[in-house]
C-alpha positions as a Markdown table, in Angstrom:
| # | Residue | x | y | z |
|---|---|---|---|---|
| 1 | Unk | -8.7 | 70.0 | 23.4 |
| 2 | Unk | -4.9 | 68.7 | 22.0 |
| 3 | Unk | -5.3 | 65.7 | 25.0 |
| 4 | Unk | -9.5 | 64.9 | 23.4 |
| 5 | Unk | -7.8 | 64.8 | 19.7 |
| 6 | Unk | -5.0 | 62.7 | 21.1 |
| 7 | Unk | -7.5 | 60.0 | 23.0 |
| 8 | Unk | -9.2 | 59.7 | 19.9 |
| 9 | Unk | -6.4 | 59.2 | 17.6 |
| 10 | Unk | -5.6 | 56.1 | 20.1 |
| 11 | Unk | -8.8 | 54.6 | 19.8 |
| 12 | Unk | -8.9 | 55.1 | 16.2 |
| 13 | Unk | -5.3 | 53.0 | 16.1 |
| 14 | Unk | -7.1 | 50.3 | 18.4 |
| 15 | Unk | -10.1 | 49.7 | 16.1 |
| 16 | Unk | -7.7 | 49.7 | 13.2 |
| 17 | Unk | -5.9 | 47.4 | 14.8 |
| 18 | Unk | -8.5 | 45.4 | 16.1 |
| 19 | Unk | -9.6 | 44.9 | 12.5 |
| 20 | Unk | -7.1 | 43.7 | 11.5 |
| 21 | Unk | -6.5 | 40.8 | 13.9 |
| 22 | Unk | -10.0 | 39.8 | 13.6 |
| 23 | Unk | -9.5 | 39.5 | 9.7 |
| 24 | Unk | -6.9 | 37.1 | 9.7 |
| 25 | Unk | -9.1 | 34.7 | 12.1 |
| 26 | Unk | -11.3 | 32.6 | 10.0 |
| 27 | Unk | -15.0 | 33.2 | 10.9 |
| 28 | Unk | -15.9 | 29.5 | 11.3 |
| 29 | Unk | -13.0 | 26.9 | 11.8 |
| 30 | Unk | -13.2 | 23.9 | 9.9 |
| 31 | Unk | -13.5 | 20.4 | 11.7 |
| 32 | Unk | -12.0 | 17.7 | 11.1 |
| 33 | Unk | -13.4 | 13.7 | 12.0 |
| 34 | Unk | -11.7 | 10.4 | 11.3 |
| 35 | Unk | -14.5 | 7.4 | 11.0 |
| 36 | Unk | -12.7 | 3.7 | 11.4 |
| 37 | Unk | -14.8 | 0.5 | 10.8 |
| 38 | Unk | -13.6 | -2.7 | 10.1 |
| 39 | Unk | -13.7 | -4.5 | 6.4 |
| 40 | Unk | -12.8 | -7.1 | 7.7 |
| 41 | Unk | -14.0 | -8.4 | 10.3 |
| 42 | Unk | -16.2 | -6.1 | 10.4 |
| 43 | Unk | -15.8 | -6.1 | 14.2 |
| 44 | Unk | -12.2 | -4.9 | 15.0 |
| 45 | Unk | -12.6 | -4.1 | 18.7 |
| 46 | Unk | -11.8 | -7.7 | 19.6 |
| 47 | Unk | -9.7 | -9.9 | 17.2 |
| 48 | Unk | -8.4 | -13.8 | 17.8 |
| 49 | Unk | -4.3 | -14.0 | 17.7 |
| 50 | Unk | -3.4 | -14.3 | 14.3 |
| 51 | Unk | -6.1 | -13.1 | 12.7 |
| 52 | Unk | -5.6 | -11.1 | 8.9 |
| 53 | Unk | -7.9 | -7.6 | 9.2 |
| 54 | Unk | -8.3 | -5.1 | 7.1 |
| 55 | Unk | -9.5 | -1.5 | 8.6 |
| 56 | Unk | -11.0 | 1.4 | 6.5 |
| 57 | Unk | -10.9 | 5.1 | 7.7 |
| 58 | Unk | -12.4 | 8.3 | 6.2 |
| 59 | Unk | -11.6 | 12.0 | 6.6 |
| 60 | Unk | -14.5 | 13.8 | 7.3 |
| 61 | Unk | -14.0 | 18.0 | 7.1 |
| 62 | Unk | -17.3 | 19.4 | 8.4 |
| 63 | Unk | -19.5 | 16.5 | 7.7 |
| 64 | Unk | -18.0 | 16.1 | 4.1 |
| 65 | Unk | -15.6 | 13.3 | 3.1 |
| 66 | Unk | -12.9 | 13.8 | 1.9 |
| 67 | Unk | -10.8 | 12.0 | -0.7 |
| 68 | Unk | -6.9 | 12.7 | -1.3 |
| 69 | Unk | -6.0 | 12.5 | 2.1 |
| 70 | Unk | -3.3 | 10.6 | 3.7 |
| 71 | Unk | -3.8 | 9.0 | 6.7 |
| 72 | Unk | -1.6 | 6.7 | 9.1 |
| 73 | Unk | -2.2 | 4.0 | 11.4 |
| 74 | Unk | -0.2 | 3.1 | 14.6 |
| 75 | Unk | -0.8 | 0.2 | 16.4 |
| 76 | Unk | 0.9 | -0.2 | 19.6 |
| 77 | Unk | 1.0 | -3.2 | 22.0 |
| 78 | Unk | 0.1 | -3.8 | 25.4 |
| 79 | Unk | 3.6 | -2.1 | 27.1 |
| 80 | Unk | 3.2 | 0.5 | 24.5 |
| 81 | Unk | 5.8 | -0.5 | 21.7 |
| 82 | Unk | 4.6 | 0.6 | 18.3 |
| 83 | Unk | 4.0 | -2.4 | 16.4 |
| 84 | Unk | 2.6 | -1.8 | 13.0 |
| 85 | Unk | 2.3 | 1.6 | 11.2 |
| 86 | Unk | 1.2 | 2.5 | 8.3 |
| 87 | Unk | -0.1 | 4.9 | 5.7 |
| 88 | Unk | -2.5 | 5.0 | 3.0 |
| 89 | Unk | -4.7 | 7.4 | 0.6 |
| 90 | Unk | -8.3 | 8.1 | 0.7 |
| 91 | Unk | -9.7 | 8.0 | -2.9 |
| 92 | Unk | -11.1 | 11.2 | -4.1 |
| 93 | Unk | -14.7 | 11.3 | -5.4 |
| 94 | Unk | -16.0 | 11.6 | -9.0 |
| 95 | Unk | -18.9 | 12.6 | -10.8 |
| 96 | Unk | -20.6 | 11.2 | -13.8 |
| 97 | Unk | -23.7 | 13.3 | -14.8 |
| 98 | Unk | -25.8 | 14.4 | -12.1 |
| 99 | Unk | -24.2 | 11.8 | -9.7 |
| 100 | Unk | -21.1 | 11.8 | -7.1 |
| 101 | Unk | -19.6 | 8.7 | -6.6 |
| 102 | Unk | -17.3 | 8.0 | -3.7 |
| 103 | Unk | -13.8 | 6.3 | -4.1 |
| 104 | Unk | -12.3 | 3.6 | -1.6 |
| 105 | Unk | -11.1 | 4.5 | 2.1 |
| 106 | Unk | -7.7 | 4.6 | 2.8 |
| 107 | Unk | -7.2 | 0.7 | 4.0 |
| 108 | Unk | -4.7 | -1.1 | 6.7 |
| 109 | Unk | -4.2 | -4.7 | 5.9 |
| 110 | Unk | -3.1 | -6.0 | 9.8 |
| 111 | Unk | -1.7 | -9.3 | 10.8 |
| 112 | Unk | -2.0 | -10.0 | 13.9 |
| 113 | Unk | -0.1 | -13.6 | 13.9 |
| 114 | Unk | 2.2 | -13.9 | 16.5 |
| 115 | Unk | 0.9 | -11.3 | 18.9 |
| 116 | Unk | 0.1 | -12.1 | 22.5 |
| 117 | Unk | -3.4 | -11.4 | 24.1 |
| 118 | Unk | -3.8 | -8.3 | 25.4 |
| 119 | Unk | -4.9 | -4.8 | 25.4 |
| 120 | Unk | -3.7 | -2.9 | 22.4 |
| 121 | Unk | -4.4 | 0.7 | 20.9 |
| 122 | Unk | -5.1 | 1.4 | 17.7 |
| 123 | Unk | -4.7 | 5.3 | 16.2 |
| 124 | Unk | -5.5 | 6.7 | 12.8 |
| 125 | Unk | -4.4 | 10.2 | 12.1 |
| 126 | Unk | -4.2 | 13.2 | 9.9 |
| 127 | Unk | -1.5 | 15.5 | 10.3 |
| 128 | Unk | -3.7 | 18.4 | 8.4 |
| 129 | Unk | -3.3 | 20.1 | 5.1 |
| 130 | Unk | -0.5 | 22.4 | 4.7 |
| 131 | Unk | -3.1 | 25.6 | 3.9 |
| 132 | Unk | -4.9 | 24.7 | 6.6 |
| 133 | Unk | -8.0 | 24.2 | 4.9 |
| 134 | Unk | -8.4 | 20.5 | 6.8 |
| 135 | Unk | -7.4 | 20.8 | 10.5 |
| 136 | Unk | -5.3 | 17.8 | 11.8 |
| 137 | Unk | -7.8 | 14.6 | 13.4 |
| 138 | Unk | -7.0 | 11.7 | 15.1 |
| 139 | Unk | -8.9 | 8.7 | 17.0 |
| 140 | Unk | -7.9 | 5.7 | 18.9 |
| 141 | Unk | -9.8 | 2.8 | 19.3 |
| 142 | Unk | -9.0 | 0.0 | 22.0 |
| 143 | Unk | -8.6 | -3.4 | 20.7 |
| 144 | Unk | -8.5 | -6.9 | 22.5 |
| 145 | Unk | -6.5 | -9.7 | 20.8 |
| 146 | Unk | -7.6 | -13.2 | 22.3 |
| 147 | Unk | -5.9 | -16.4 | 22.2 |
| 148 | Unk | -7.7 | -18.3 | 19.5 |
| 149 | Unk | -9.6 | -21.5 | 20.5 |
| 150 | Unk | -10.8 | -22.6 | 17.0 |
| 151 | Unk | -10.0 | -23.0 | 13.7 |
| 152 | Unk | -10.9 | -20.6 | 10.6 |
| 153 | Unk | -13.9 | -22.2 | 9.0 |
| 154 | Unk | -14.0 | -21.2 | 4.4 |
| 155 | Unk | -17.2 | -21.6 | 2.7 |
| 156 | Unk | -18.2 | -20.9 | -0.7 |
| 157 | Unk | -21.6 | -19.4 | -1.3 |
| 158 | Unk | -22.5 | -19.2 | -5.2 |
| 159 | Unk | -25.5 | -18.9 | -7.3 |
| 160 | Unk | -26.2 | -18.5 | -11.0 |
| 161 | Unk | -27.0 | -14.7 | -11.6 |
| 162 | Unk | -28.5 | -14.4 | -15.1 |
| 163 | Unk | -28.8 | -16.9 | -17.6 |
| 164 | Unk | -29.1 | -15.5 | -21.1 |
| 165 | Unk | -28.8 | -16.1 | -25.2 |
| 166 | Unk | -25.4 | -17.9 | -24.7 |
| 167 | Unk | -24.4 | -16.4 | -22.1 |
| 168 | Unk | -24.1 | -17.8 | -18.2 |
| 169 | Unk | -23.2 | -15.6 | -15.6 |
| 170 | Unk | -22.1 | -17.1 | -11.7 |
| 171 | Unk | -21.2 | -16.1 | -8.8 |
| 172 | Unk | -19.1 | -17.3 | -6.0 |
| 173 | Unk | -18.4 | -15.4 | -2.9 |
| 174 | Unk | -15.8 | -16.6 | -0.3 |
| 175 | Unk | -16.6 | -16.4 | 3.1 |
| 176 | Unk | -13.5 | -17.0 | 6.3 |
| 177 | Unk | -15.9 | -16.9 | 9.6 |
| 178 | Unk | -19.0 | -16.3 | 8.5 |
| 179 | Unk | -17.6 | -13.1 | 7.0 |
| 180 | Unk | -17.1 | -12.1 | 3.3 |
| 181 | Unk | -13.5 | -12.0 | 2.1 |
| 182 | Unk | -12.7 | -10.3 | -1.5 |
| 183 | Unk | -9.0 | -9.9 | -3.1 |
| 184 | Unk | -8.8 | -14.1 | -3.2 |
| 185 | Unk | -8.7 | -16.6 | -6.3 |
| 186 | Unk | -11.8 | -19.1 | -7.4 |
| 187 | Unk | -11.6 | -20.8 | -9.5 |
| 188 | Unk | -14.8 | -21.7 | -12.1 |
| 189 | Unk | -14.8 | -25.0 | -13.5 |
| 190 | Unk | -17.6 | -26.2 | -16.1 |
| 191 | Unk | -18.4 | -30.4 | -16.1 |
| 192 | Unk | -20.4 | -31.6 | -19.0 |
| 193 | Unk | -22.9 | -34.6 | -18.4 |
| 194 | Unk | -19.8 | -36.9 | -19.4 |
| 195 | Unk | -17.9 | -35.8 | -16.3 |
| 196 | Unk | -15.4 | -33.9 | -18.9 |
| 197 | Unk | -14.2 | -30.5 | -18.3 |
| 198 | Unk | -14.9 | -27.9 | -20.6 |
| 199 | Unk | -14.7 | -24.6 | -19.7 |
| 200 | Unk | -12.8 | -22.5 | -16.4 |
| 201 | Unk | -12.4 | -19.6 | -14.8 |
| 202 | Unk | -10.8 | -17.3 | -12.7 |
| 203 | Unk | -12.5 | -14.0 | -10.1 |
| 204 | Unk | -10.3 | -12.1 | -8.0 |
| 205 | Unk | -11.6 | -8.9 | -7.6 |
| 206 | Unk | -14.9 | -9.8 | -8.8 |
| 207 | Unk | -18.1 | -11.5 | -7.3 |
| 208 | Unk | -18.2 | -14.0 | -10.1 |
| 209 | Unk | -17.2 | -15.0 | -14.1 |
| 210 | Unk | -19.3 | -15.5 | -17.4 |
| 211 | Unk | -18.9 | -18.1 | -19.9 |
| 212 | Unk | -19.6 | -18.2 | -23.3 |
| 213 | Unk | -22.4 | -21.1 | -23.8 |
| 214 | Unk | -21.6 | -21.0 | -27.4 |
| 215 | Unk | -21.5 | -24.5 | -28.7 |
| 216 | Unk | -22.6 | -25.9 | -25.5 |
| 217 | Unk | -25.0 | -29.1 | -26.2 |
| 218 | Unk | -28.5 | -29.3 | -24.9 |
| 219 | Unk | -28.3 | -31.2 | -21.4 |
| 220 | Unk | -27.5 | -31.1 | -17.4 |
| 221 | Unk | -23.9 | -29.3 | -16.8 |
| 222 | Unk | -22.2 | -29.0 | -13.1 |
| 223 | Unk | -20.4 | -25.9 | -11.9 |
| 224 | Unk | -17.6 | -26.2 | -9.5 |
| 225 | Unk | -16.6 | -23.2 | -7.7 |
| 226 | Unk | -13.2 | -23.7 | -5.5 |
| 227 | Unk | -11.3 | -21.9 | -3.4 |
| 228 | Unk | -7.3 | -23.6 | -2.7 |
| 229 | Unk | -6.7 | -21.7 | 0.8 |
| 230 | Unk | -4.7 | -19.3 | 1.9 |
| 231 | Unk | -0.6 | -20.0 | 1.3 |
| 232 | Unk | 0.1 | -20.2 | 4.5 |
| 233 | Unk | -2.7 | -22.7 | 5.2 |
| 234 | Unk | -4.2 | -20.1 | 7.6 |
| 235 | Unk | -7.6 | -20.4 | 5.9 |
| 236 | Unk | -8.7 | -23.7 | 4.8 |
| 237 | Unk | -9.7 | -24.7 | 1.1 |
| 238 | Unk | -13.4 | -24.3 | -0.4 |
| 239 | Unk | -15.6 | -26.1 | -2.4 |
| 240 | Unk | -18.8 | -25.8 | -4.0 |
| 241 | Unk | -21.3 | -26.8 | -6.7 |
| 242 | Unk | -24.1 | -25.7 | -8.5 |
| 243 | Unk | -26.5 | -27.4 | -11.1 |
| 244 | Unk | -27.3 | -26.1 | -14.5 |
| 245 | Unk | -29.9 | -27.3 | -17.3 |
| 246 | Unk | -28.7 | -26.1 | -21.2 |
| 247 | Unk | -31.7 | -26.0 | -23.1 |
């Protein structure tokens, strides 16, 4: 009888015990997923020596991005050395009304001038939140740098958007091999029939400017849009034009 009371007891401390281990396991643990693509080029698994890319990454916890999140990039060269590294924030979202709208990825701007051809590796990581609540994540993606064998080609592609009660909207997109580039100066520049300048301006961040047509006469006008190259002569100047009537 006293040995039956005492096996139960025991088996009474193991369930308790039991219990208690599986309540401090979560039920379902959380995954984490890093997702890389290139802004540009848009293709980063191959890359010409010297080329200027920028790479985006995104936390995803459980199929859901997340925004807040630090993440690092290492790049390391062909005998391993750790070349570049680097750490940015992912931009957390926001809604307005019924909508969620998604802020920017956390972005790497890479040079690759002077680096040999080769085989390189590129890693973004997340060390994980402290509470645990977002598990650590990493990825590596191979990348091949190749000796360049031509020149960067710059065009300007531009077209008037809207034309309105004095108002003139245009737009003027810069593209460095056939692929678009934002974060560089064009410069607008307004030329009456008479050859004389009378209005410019400036986009950086934007796809294009408006001018005022206020005062404008009656007649044909020519739009120059014009990109000066990059400083260090990397990416060649840019020129376009557009024609406009005035009524």
């Amino acid at each position: 009888m006293g040995s039956d009371v005492k096996m139960d007891f025991k088996k009474l401390v193991f369930v308790f015990l039991l219990v208690g281990m599986l309540s401090l396991q979560p039920i379902f643990a959380a995954q984490s997923e890093i997702k890389v693509y290139g802004h540009f080029p848009t293709e980063i698994n191959t890359l010409n020596a010297g080329d200027k890319a920028d790479i985006d990454a995104n936390l995803y916890v459980d199929n859901e991005r997340e925004g807040g999140i630090i993440l690092g990039c290492y790049i390391t060269d062909p005998n391993g050395d750790m070349i570049f590294k680097d750490w940015d924030t992912t931009e957390s979202a926001r809604q307005i009304g019924n909508e969620v709208y998604y802020g920017g990825p956390a972005t790497f701007h890479v040079d690759t001038t002077g680096w040999t051809p080769g085989s390189y590796n590129l890693k973004i990581r997340y060390e994980g939140s402290i509470y645990g609540k977002c598990p650590e994540a990493e990825v590596n993606i191979p990348i091949y740098i190749k000796k360049r064998t031509a020149p960067h080609t710059s065009q300007i592609i531009a077209n008037i958007t809207k034309i309105g009660k004095n108002k003139l909207t245009v737009q003027g997109l810069l593209y460095v091999d056939n692929e678009i580039i934002g974060w560089r100066t064009r410069g607008f520049y307004v030329i009456d029939s008479k050859g004389d300048l009378i209005a410019e301006d400036y986009a950086v961040r934007s796809s294009g400017v408006t001018f005022d047509t206020t005062g404008w006469a009656p007649g044909d006008y020519d739009i120059k849009i014009r990109y000066e190259g990059s400083p260090d002569g990397e990416w060649p100047e840019a020129e376009t034009h557009l024609k406009v009537h005035i009524h």
